[in-house]
MMTF fields as JSON, N, C-alpha, C and O atoms, coordinates in Angstrom:
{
  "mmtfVersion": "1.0.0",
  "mmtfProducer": "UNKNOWN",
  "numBonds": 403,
  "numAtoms": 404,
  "numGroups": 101,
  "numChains": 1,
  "numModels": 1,
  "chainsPerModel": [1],
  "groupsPerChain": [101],
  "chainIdList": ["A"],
  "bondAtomList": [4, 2, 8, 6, 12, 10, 16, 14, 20, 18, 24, 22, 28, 26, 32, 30, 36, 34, 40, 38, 44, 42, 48, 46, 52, 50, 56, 54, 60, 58, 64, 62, 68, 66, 72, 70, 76, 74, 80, 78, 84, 82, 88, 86, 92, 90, 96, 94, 100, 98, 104, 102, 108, 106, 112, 110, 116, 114, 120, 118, 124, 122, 128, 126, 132, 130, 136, 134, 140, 138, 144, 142, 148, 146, 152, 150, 156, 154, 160, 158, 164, 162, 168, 166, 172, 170, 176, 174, 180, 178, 184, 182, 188, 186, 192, 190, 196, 194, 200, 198, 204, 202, 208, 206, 212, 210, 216, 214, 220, 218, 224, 222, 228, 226, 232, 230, 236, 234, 240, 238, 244, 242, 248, 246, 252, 250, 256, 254, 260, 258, 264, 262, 268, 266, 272, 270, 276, 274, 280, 278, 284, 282, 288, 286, 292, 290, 296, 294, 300, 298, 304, 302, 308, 306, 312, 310, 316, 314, 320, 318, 324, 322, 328, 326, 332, 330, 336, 334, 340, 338, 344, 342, 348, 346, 352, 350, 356, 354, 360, 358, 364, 362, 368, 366, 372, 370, 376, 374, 380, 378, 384, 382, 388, 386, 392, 390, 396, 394, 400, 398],
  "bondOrderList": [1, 1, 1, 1, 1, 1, 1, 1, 1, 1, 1, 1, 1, 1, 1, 1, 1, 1, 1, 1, 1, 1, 1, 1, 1, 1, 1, 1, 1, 1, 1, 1, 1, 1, 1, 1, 1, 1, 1, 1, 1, 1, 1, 1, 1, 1, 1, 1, 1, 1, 1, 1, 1, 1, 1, 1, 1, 1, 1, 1, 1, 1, 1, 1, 1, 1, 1, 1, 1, 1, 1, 1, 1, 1, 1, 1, 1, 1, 1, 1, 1, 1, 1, 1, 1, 1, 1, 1, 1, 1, 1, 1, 1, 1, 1, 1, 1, 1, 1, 1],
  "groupList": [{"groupName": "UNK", "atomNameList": ["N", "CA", "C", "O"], "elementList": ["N", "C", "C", "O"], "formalChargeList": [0, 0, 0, 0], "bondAtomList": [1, 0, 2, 1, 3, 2], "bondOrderList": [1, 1, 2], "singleLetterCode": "X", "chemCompType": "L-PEPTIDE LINKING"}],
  "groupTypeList": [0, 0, 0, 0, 0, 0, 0, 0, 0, 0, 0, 0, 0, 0, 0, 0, 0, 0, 0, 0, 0, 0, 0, 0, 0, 0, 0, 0, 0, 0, 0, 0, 0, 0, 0, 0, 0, 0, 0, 0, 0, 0, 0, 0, 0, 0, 0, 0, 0, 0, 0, 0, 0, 0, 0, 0, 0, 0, 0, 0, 0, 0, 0, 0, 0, 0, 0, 0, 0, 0, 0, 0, 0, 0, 0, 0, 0, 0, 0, 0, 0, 0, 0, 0, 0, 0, 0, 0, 0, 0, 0, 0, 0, 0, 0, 0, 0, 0, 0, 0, 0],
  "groupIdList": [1, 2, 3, 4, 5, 6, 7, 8, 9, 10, 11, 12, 13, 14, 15, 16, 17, 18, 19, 20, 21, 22, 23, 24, 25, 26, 27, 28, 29, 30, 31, 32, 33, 34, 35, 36, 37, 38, 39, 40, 41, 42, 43, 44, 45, 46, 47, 48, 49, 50, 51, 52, 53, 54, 55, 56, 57, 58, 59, 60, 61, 62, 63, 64, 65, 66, 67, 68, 69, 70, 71, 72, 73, 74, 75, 76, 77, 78, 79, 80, 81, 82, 83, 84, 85, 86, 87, 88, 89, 90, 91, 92, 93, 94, 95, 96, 97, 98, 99, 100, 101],
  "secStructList": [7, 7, 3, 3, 7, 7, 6, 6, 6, 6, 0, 0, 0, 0, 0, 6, 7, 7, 1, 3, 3, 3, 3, 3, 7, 7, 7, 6, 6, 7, 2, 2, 2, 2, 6, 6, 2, 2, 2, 2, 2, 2, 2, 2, 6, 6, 7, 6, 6, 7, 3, 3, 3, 3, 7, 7, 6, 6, 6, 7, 2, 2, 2, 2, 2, 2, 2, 6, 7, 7, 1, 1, 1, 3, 3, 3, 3, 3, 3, 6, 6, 3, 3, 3, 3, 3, 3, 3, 1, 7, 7, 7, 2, 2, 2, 2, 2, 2, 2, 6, 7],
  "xCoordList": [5.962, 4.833, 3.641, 3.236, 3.005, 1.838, 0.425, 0.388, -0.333, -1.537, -2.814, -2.549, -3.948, -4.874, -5.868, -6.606, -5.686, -6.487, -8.575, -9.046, -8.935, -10.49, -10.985, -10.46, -12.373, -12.906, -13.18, -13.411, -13.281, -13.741, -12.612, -12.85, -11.177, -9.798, -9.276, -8.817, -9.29, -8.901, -8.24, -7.106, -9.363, -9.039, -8.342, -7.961, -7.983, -7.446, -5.752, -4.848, -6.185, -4.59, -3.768, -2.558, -4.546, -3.819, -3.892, -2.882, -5.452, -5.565, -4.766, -4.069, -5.359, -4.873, -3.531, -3.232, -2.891, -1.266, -0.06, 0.125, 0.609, 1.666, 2.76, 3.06, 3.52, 4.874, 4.116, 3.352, 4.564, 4.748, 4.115, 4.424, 2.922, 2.044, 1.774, 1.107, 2.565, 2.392, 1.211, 1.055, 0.56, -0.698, -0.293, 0.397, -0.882, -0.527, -1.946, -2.5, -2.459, -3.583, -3.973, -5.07, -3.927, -3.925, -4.955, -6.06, -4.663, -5.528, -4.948, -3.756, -5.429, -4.602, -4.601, -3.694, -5.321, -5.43, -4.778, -4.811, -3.927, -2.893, -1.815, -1.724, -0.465, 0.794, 1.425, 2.164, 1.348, 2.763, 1.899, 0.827, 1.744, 0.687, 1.943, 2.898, 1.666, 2.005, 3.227, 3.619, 4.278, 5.761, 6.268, 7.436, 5.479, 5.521, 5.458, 6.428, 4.644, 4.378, 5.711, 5.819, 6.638, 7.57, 8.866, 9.757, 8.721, 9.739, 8.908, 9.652, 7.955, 7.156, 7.519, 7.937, 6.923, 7.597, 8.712, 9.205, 9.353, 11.428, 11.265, 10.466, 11.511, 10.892, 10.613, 11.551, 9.298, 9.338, 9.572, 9.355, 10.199, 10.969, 12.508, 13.031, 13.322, 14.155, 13.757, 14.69, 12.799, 12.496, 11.55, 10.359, 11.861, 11.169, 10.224, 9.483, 10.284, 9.562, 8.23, 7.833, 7.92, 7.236, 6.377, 6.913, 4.867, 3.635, 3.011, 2.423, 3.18, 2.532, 1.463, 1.024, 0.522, -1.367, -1.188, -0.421, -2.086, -2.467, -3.904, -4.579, -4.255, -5.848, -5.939, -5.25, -6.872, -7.697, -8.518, -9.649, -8.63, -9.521, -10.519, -11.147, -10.555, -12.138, -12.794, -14.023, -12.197, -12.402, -12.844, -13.477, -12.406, -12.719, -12.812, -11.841, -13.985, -14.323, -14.382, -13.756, -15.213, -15.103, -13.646, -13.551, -12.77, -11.622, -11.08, -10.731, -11.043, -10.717, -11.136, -10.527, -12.811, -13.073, -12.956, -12.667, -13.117, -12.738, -11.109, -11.007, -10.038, -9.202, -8.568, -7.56, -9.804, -10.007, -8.648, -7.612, -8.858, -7.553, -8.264, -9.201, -8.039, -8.124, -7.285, -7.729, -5.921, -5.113, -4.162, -4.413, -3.66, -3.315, -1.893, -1.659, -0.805, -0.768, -0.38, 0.494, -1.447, -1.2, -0.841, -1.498, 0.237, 0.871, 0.781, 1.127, 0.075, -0.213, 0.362, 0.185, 1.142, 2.289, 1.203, 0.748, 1.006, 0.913, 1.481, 1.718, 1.756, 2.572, 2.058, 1.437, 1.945, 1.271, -0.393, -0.54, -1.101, -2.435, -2.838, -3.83, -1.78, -1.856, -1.477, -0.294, -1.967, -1.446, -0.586, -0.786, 0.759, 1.81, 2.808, 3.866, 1.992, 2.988, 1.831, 0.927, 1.798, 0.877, 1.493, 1.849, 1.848, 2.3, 1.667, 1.1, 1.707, 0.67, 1.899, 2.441, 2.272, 2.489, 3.443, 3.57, 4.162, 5.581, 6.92, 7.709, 6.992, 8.387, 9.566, 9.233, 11.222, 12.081, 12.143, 11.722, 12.495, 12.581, 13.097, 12.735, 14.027, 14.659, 13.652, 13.559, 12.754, 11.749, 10.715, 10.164, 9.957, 9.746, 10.152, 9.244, 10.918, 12.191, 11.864, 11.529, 12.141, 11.757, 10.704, 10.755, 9.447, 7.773, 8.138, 7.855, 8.821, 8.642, 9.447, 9.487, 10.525, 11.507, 11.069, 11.873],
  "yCoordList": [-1.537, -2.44, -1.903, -0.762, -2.772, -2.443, -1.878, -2.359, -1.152, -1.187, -1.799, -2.017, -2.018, -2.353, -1.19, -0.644, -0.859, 0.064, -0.277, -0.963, 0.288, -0.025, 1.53, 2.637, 1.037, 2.807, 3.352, 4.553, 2.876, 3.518, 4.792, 5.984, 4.045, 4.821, 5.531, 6.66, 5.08, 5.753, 6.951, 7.031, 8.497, 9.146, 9.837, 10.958, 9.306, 9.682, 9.345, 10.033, 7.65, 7.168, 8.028, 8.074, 8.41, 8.234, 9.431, 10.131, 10.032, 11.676, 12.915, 13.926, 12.116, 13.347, 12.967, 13.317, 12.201, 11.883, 12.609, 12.758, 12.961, 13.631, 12.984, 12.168, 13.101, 12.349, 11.352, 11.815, 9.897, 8.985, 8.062, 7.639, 7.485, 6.168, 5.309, 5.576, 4.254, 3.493, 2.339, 1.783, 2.113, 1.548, 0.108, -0.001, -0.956, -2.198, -2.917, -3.283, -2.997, -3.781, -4.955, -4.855, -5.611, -7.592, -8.337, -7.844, -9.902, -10.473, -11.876, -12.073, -12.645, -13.989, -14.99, -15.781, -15.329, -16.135, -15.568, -16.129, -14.073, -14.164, -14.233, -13.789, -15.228, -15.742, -14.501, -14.255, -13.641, -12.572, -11.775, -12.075, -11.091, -10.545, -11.167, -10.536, -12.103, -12.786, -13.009, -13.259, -12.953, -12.478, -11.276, -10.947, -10.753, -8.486, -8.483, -7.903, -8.934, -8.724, -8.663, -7.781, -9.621, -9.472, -8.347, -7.919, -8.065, -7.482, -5.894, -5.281, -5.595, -4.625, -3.74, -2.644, -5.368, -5.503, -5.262, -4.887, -5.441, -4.572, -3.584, -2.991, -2.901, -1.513, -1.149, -1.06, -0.763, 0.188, 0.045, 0.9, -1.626, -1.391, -0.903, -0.531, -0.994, -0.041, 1.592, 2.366, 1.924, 3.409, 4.024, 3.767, 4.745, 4.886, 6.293, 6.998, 6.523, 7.655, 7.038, 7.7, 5.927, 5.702, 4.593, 3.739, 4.807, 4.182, 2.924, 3.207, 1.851, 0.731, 0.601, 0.473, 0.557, 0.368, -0.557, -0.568, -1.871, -3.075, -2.8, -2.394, -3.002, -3.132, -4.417, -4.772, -5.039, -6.175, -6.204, -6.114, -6.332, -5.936, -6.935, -6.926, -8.119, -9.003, -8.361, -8.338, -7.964, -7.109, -5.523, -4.956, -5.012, -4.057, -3.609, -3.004, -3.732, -3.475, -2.101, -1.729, -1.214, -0.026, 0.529, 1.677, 0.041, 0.805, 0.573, 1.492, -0.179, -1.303, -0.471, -0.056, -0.246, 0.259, 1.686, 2.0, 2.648, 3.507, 4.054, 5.143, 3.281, 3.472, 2.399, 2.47, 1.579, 0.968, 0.088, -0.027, -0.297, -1.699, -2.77, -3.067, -3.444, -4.173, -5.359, -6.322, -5.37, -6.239, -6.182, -5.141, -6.66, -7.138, -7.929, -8.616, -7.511, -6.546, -5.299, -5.172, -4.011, -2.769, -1.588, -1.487, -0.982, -0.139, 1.464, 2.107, 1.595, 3.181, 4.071, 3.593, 5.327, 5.979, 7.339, 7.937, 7.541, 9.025, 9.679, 9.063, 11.239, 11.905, 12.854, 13.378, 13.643, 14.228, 14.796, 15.66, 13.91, 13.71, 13.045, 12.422, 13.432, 13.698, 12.343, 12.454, 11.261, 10.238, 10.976, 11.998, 9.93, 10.823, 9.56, 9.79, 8.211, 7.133, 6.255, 6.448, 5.169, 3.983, 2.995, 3.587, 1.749, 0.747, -0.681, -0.845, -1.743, -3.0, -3.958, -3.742, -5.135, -6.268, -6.409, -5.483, -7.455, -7.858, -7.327, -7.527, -6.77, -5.937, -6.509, -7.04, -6.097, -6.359, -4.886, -3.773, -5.123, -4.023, -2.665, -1.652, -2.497, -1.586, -0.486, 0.72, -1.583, -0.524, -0.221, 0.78, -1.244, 0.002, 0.861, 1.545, 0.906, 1.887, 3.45, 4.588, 2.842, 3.885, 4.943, 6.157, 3.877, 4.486, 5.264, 6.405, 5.287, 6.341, 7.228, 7.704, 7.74, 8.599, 9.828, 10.739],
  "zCoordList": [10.924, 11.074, 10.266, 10.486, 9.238, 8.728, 9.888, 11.021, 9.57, 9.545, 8.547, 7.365, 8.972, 8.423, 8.158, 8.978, 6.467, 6.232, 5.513, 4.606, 6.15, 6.258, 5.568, 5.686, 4.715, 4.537, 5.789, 5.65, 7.346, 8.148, 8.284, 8.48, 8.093, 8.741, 7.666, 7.841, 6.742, 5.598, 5.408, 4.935, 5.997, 5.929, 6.857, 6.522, 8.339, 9.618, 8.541, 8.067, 8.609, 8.69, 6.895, 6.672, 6.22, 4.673, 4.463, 4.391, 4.284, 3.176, 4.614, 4.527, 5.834, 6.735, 7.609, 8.751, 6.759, 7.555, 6.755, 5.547, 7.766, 6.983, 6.77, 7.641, 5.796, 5.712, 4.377, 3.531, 4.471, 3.099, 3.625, 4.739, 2.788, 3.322, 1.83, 0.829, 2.187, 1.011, 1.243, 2.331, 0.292, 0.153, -0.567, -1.581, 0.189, -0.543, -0.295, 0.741, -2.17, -2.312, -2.175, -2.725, -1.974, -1.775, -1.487, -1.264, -1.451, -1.196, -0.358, -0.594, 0.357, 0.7, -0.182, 0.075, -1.239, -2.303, -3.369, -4.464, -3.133, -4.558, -3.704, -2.559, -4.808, -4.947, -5.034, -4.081, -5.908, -5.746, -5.16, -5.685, -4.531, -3.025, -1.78, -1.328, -1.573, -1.003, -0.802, 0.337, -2.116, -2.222, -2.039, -1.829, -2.116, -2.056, -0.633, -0.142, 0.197, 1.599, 2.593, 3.445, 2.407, 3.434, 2.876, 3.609, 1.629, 0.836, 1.831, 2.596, 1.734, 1.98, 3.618, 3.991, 4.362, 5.805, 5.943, 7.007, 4.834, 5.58, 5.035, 5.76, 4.121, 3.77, 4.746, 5.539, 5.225, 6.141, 7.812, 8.671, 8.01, 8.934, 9.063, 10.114, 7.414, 7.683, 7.292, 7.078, 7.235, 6.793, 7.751, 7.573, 8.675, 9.996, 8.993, 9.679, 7.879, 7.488, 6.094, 5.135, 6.39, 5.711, 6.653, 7.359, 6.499, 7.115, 6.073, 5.029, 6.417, 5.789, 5.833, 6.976, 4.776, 4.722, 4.083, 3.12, 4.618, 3.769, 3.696, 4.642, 2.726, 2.299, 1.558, 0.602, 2.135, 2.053, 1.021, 1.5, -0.929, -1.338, -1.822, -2.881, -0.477, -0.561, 0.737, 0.816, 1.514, 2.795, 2.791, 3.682, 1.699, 1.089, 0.045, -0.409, -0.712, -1.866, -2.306, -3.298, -1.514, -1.822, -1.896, -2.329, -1.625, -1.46, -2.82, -3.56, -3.003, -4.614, -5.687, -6.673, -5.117, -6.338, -6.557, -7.712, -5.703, -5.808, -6.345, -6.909, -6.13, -6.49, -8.311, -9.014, -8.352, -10.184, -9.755, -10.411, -8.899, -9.103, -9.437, -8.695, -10.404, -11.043, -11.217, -11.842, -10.635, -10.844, -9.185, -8.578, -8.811, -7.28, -7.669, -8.664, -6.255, -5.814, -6.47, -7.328, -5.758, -6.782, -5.19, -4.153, -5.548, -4.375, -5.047, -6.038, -3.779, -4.002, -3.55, -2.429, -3.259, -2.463, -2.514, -3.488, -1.108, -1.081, 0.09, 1.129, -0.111, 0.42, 0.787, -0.139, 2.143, 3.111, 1.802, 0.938, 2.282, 2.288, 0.569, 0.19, -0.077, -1.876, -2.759, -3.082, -3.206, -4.341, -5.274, -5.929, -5.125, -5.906, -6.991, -7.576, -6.963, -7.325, -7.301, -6.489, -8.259, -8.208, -8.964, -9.983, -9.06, -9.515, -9.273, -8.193, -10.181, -9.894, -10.484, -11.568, -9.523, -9.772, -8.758, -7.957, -8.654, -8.192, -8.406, -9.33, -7.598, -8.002, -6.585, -5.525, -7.157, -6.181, -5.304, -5.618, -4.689, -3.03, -3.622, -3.024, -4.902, -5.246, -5.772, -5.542, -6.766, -7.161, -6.79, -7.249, -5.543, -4.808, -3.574, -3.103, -3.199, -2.916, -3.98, -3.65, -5.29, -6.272, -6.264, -6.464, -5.886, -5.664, -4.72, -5.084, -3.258, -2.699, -2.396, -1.261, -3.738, -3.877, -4.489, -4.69]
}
């Protein structure tokens, strides 16, 4: 099950979690956003070792910008506290599968 990542949580749920937290940038007004999302949702309901962050980036700007996404959806992978993988667009389940190998 996703969480909702906010700058308030940020650093509880992401820089200070251990294990694999993949970051998914989005918006509700983008189309492949929107196709990534349920591909996303099985992912880490079959992968009990990876934490789902959705970030909202009309909801959160600072987060956006701090991390220069520019283009949506853009998935970020980090691994006990550290960014280790970043990728932007629509992809099938395999690759990202890939991002967090």
């Amino acid at each position: 099950m996703a969480i909702t990542i906010t700058k308030d949580n940020f650093a509880t749920e992401v820089e200070q979690a251990s294990g694999t937290v993949l970051l998914d940038f989005w918006a509700s007004w983008c189309g492949p956003c929107r196709m990534l999302s349920p591909i996303l949702d099985q992912l880490a309901e079959e992968r009990s070792d990876i934490k789902l962050g959705k970030i909202n980036v009309d909801e959160q700007p600072e987060l956006a910008q701090r991390f220069d996404v520019m283009s949506i959806p853009t998935l970020i992978v980090y691994k006990d506290g550290k960014q280790v993988n970043e990728a932007v667009g629509l992809m099938p389940k395999e690759q990202v599968a890939a991002l967090l190998d």
